[in-house]
PDB file with one MODEL, atoms N, CA, C and O in Angstrom:
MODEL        1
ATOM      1  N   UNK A   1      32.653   0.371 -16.561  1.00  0.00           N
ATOM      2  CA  UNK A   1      31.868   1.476 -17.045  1.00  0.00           C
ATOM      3  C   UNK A   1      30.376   1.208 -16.914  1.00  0.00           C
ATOM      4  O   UNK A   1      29.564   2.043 -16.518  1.00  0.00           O
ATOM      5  N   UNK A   2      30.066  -0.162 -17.321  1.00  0.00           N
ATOM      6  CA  UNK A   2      28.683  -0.392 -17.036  1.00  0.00           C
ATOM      7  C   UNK A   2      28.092  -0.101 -15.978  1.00  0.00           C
ATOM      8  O   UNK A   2      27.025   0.489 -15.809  1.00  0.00           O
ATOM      9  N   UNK A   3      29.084  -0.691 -14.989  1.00  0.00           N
ATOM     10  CA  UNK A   3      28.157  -0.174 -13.325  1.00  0.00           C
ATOM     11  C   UNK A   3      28.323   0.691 -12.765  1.00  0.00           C
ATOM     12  O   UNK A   3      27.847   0.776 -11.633  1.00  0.00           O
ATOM     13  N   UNK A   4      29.114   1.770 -13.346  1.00  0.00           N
ATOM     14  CA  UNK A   4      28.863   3.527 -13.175  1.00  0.00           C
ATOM     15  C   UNK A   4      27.347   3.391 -13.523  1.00  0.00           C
ATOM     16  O   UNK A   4      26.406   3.031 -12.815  1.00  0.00           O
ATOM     17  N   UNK A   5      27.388   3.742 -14.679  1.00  0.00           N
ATOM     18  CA  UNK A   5      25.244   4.161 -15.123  1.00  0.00           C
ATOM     19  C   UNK A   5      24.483   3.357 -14.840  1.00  0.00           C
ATOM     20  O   UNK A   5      23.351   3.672 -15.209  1.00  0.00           O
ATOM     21  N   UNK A   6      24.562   1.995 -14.116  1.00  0.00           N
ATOM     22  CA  UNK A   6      23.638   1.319 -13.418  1.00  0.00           C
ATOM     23  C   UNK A   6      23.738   2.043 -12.330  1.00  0.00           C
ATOM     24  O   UNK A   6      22.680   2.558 -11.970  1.00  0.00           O
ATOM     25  N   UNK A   7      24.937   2.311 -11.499  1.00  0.00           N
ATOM     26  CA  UNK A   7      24.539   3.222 -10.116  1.00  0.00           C
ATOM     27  C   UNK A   7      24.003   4.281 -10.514  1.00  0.00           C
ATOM     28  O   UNK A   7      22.855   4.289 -10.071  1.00  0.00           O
ATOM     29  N   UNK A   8      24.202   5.177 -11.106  1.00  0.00           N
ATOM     30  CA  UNK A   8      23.472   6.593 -11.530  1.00  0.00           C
ATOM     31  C   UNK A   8      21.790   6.360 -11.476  1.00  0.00           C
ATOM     32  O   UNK A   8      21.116   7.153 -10.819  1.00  0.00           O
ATOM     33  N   UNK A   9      21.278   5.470 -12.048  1.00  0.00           N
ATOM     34  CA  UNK A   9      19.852   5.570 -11.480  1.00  0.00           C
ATOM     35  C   UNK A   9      19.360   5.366 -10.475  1.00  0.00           C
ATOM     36  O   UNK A   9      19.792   4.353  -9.924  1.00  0.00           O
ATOM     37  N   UNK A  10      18.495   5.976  -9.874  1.00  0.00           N
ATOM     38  CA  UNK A  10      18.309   5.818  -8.424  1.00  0.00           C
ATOM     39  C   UNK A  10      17.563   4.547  -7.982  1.00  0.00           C
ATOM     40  O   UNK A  10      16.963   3.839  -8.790  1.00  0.00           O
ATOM     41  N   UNK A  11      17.625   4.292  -6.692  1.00  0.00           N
ATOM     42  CA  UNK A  11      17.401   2.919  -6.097  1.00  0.00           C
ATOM     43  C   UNK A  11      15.996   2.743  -6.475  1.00  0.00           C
ATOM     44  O   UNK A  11      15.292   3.748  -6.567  1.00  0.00           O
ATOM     45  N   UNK A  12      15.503   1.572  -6.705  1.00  0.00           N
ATOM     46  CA  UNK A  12      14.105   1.070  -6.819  1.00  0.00           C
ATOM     47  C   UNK A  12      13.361   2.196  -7.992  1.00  0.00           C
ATOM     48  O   UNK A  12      12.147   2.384  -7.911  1.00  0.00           O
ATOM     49  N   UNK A  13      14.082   2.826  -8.935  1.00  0.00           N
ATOM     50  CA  UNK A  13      13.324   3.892  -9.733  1.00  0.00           C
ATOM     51  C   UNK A  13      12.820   2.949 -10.619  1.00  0.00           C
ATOM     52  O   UNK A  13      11.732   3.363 -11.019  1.00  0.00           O
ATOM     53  N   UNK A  14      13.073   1.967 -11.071  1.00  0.00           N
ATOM     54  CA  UNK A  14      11.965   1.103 -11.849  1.00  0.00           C
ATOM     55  C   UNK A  14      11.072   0.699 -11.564  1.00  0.00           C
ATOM     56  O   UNK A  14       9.989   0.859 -12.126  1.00  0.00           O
ATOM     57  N   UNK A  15      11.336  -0.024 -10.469  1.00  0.00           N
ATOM     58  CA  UNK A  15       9.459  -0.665  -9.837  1.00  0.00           C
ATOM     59  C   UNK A  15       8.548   0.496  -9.597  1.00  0.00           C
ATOM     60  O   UNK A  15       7.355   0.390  -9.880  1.00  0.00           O
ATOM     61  N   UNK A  16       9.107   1.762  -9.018  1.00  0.00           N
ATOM     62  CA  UNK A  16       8.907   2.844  -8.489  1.00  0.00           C
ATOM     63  C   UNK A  16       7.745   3.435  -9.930  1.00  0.00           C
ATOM     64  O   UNK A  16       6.522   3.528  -9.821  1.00  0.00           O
ATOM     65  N   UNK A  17       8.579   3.769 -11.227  1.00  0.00           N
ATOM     66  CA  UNK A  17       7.998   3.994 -11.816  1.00  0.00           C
ATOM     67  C   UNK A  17       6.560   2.918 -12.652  1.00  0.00           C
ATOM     68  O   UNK A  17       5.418   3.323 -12.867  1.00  0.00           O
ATOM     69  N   UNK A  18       6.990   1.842 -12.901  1.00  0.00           N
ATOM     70  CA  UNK A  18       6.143   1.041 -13.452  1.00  0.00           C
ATOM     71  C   UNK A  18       4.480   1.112 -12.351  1.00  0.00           C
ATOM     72  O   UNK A  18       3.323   1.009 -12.760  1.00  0.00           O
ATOM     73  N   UNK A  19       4.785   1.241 -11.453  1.00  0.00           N
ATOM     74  CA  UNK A  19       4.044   1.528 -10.187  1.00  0.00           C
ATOM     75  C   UNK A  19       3.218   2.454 -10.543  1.00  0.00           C
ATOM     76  O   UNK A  19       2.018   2.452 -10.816  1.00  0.00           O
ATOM     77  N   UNK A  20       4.176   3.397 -10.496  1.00  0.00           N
ATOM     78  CA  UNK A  20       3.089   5.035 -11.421  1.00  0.00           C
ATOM     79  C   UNK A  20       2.003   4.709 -12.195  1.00  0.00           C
ATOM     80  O   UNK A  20       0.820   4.657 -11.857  1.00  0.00           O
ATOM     81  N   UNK A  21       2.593   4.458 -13.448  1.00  0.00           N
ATOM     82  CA  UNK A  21       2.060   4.133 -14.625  1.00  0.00           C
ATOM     83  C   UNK A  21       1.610   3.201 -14.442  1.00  0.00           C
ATOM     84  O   UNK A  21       1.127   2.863 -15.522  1.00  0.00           O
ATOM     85  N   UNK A  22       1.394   2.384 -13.643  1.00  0.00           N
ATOM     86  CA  UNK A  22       0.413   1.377 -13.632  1.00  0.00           C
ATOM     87  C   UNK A  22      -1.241   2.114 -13.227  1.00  0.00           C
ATOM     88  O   UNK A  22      -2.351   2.063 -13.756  1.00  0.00           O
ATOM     89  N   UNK A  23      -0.676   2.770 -12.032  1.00  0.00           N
ATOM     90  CA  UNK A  23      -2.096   3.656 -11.769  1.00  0.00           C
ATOM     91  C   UNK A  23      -3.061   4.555 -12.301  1.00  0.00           C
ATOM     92  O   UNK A  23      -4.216   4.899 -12.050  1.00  0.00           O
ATOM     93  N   UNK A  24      -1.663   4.955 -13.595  1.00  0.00           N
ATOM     94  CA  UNK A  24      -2.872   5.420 -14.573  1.00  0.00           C
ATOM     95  C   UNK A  24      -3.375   5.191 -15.308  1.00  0.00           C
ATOM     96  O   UNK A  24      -4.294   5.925 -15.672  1.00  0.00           O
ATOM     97  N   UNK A  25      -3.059   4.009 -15.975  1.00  0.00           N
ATOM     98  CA  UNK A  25      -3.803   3.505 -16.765  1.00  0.00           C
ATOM     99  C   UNK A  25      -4.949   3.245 -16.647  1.00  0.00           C
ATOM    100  O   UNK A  25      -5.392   3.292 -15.499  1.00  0.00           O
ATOM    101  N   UNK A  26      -6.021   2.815 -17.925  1.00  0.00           N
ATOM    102  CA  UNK A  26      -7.329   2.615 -18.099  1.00  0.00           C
ATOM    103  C   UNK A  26      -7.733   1.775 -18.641  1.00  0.00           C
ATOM    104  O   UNK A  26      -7.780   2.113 -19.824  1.00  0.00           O
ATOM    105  N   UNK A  27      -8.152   0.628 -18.498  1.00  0.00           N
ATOM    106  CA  UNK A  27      -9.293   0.341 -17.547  1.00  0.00           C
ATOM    107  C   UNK A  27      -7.888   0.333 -16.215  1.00  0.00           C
ATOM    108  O   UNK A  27      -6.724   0.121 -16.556  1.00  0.00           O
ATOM    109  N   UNK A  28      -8.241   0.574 -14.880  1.00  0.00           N
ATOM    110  CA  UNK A  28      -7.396   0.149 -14.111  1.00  0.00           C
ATOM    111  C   UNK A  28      -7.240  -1.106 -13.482  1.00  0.00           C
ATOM    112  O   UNK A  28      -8.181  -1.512 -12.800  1.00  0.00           O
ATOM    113  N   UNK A  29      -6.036  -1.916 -13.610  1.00  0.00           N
ATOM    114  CA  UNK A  29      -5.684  -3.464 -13.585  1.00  0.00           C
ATOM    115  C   UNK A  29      -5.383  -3.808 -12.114  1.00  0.00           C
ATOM    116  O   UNK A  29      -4.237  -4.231 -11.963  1.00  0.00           O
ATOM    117  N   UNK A  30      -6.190  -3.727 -10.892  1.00  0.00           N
ATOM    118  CA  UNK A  30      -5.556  -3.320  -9.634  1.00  0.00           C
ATOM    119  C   UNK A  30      -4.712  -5.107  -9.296  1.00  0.00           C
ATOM    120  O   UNK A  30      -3.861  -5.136  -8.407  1.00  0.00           O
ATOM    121  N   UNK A  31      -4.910  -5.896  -9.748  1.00  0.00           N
ATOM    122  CA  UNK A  31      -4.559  -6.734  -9.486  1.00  0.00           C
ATOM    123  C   UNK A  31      -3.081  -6.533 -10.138  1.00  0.00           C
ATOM    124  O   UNK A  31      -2.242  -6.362  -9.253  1.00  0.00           O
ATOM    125  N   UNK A  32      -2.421  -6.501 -11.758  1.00  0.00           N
ATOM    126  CA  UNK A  32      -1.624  -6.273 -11.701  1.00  0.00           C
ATOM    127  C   UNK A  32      -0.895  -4.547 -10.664  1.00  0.00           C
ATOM    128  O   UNK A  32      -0.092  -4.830  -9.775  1.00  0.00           O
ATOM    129  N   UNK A  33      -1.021  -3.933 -10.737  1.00  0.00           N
ATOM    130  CA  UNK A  33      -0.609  -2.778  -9.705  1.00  0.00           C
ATOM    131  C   UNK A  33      -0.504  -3.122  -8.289  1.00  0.00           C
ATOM    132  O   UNK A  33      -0.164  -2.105  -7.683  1.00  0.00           O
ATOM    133  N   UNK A  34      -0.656  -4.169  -7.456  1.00  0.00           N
ATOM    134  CA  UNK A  34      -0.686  -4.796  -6.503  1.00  0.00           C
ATOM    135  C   UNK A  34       0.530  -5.801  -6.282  1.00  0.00           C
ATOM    136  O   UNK A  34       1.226  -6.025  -5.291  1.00  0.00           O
ATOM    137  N   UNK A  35       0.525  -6.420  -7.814  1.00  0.00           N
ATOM    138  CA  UNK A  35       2.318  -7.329  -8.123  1.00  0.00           C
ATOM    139  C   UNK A  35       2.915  -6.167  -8.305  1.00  0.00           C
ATOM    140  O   UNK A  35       4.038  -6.346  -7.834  1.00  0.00           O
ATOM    141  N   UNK A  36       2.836  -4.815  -8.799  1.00  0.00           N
ATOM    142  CA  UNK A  36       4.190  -4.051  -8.908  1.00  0.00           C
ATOM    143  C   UNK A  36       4.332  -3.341  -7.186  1.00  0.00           C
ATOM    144  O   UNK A  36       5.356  -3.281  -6.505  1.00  0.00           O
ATOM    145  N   UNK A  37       3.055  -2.906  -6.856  1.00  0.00           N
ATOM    146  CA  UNK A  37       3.438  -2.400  -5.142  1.00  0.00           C
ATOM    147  C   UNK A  37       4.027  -3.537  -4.325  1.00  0.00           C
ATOM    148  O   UNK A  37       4.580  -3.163  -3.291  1.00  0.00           O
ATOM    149  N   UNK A  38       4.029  -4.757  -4.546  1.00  0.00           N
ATOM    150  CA  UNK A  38       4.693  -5.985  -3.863  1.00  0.00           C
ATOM    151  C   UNK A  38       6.271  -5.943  -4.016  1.00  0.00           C
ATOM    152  O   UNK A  38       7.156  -6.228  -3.209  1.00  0.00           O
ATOM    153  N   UNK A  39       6.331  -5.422  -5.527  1.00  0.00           N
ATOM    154  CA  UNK A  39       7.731  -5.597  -5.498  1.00  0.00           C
ATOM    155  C   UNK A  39       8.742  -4.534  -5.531  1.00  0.00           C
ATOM    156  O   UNK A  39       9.972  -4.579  -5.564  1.00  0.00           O
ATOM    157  N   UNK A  40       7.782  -3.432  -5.511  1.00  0.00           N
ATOM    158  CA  UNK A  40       8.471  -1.945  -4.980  1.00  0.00           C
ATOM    159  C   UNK A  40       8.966  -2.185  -3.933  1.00  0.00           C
ATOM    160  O   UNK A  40      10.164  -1.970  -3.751  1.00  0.00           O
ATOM    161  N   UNK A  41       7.923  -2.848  -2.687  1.00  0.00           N
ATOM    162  CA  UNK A  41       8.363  -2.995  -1.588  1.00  0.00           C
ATOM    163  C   UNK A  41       9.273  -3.862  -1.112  1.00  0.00           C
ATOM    164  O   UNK A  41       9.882  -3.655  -0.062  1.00  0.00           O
ATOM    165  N   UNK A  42       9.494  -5.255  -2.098  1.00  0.00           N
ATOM    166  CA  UNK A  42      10.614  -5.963  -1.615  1.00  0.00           C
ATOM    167  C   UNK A  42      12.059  -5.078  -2.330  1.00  0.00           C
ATOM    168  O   UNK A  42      13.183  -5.143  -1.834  1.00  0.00           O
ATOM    169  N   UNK A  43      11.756  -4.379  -3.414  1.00  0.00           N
ATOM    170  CA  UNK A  43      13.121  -3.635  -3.911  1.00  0.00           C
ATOM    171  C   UNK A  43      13.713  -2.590  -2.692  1.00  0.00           C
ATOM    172  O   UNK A  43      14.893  -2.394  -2.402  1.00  0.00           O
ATOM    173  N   UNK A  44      12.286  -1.885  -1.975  1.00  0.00           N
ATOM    174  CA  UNK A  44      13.044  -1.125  -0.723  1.00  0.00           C
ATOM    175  C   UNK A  44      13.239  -1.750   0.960  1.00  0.00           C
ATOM    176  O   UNK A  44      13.643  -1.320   2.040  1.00  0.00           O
ATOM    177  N   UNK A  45      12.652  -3.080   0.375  1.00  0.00           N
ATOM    178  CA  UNK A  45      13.472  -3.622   1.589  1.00  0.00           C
ATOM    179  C   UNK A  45      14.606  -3.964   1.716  1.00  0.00           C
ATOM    180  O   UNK A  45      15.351  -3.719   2.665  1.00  0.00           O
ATOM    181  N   UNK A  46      14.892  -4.733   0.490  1.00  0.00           N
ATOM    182  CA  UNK A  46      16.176  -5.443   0.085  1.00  0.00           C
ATOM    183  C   UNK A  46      17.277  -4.356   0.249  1.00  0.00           C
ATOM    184  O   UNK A  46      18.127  -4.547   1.119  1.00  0.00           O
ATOM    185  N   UNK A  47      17.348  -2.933  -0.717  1.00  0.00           N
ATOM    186  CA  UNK A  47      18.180  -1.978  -0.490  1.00  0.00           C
ATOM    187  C   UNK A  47      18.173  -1.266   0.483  1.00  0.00           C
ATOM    188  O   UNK A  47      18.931  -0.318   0.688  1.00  0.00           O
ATOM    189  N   UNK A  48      16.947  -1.827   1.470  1.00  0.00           N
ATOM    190  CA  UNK A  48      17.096  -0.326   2.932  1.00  0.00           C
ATOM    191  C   UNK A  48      17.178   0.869   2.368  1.00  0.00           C
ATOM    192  O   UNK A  48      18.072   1.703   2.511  1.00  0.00           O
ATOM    193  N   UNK A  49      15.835   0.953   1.463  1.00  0.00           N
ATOM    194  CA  UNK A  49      15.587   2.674   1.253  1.00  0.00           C
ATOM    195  C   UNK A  49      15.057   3.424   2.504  1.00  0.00           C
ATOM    196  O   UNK A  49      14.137   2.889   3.122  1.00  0.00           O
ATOM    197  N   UNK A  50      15.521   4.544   2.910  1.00  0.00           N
ATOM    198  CA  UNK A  50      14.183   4.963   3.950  1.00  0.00           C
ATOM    199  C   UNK A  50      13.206   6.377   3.560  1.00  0.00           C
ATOM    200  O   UNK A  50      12.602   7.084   4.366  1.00  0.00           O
ATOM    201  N   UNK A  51      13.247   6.471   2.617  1.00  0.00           N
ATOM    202  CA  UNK A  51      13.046   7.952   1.972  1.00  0.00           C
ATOM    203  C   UNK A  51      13.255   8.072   0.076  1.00  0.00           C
ATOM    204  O   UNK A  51      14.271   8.157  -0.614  1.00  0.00           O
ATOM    205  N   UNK A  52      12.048   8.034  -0.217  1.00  0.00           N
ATOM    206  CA  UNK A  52      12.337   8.958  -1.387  1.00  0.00           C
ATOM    207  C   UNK A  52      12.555  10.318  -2.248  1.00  0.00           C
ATOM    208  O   UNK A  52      13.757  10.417  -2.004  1.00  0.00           O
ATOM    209  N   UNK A  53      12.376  11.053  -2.791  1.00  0.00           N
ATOM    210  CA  UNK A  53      12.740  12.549  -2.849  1.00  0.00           C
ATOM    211  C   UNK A  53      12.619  12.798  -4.421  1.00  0.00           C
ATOM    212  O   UNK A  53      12.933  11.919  -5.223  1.00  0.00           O
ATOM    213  N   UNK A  54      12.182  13.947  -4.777  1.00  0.00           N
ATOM    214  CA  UNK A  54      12.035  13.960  -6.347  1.00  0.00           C
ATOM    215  C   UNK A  54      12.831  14.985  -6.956  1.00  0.00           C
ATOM    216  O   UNK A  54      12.989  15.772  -6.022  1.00  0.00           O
ATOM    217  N   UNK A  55      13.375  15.415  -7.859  1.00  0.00           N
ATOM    218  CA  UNK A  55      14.295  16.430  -7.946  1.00  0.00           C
ATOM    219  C   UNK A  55      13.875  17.822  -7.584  1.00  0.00           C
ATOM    220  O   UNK A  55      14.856  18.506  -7.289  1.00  0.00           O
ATOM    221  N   UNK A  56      12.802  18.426  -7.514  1.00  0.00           N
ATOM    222  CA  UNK A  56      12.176  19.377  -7.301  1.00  0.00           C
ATOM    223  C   UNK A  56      11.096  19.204  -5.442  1.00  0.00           C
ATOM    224  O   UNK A  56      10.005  19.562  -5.000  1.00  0.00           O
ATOM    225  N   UNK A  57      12.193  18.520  -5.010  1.00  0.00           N
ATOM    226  CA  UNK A  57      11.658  18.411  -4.192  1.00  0.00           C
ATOM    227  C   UNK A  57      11.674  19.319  -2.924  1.00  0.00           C
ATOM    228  O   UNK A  57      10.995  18.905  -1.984  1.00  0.00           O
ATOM    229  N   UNK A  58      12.234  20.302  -2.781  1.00  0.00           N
ATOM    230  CA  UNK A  58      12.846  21.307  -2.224  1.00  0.00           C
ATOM    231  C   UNK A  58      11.719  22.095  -2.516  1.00  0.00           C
ATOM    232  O   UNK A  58      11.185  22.470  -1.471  1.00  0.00           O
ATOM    233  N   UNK A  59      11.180  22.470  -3.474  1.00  0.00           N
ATOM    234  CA  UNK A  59       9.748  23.664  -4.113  1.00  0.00           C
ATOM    235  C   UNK A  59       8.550  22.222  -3.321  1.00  0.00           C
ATOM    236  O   UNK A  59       8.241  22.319  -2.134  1.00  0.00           O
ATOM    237  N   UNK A  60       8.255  21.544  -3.808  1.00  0.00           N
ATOM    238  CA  UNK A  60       7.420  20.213  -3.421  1.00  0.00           C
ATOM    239  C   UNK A  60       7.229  20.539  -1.830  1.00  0.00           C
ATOM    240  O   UNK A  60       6.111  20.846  -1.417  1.00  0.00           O
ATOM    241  N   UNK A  61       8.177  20.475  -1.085  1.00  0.00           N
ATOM    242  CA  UNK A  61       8.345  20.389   0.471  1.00  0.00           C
ATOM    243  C   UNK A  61       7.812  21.423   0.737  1.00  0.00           C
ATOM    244  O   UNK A  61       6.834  21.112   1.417  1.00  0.00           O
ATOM    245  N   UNK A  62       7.857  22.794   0.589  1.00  0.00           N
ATOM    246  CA  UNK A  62       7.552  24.090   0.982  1.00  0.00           C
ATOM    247  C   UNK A  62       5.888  24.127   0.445  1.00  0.00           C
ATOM    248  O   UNK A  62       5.254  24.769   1.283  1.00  0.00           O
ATOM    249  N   UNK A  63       5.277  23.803  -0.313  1.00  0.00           N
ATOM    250  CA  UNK A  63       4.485  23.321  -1.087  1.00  0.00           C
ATOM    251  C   UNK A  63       3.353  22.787   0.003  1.00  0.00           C
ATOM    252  O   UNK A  63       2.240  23.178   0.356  1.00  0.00           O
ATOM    253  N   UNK A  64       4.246  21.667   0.351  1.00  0.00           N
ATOM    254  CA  UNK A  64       3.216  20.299   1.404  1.00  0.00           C
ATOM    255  C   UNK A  64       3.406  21.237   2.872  1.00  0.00           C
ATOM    256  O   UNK A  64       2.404  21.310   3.583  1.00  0.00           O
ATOM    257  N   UNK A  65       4.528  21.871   3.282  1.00  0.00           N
ATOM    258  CA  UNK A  65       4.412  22.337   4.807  1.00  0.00           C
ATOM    259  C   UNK A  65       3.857  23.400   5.187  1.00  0.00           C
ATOM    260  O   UNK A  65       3.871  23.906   6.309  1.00  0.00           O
ATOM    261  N   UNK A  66       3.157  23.892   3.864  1.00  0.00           N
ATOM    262  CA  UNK A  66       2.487  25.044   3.967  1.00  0.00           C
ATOM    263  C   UNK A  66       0.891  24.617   4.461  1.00  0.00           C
ATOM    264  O   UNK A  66       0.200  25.134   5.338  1.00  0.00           O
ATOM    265  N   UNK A  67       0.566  23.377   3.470  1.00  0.00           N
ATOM    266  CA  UNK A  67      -0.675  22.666   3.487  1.00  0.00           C
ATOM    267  C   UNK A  67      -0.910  22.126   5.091  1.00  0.00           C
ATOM    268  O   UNK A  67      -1.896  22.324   5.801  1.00  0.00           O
ATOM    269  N   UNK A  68       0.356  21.365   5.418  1.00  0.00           N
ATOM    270  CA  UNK A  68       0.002  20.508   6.421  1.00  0.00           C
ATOM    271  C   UNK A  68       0.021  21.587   8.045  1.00  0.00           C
ATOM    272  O   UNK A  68      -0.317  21.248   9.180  1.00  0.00           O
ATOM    273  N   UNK A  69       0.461  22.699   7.635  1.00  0.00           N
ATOM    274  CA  UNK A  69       0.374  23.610   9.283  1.00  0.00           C
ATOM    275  C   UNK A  69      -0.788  24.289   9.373  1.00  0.00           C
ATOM    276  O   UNK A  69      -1.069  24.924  10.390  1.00  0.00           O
ATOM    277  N   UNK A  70      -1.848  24.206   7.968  1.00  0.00           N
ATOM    278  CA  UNK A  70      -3.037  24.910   8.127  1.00  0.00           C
ATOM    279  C   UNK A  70      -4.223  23.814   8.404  1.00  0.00           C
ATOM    280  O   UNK A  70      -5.374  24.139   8.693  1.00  0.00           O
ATOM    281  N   UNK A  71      -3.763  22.470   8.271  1.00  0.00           N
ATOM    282  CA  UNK A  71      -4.612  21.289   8.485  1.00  0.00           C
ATOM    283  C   UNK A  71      -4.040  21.367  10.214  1.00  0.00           C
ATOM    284  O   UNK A  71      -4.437  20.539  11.034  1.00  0.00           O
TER     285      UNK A  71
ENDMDL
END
């Protein structure tokens, strides 16, 4: 049962997030935020992510391809 709801969260969503929230914080700590982008990136190497996606990402997409055909 345990490693049902360990799979249910999505791949690398922890480093992913701590990542976030690292950036917003204040004063900003770029040195720590630099150990969490290090290890975002070994979490999506290790799992061979190739793509992330957000739940609303479908509204998001239409959003950005609107932006990027007028650039």
């Amino acid at each position: 049962m345990e490693k049902e709801s360990a799979e249910a969260e999505p791949v690398c969503a922890q480093e992913a997030l701590e990542l976030l929230n690292c950036v917003t914080q204040s004063p900003f700590d770029q040195e720590k935020c630099l150990r969490l982008l290090h290890s975002l990136r070994d979490c999506v190497l290790n799992k061979k992510v190739k793509k992330f996606s957000l739940d609303n990402q479908d509204h998001y997409q239409q959003d950005t391809d609107s932006v990027t055909k007028k650039n």
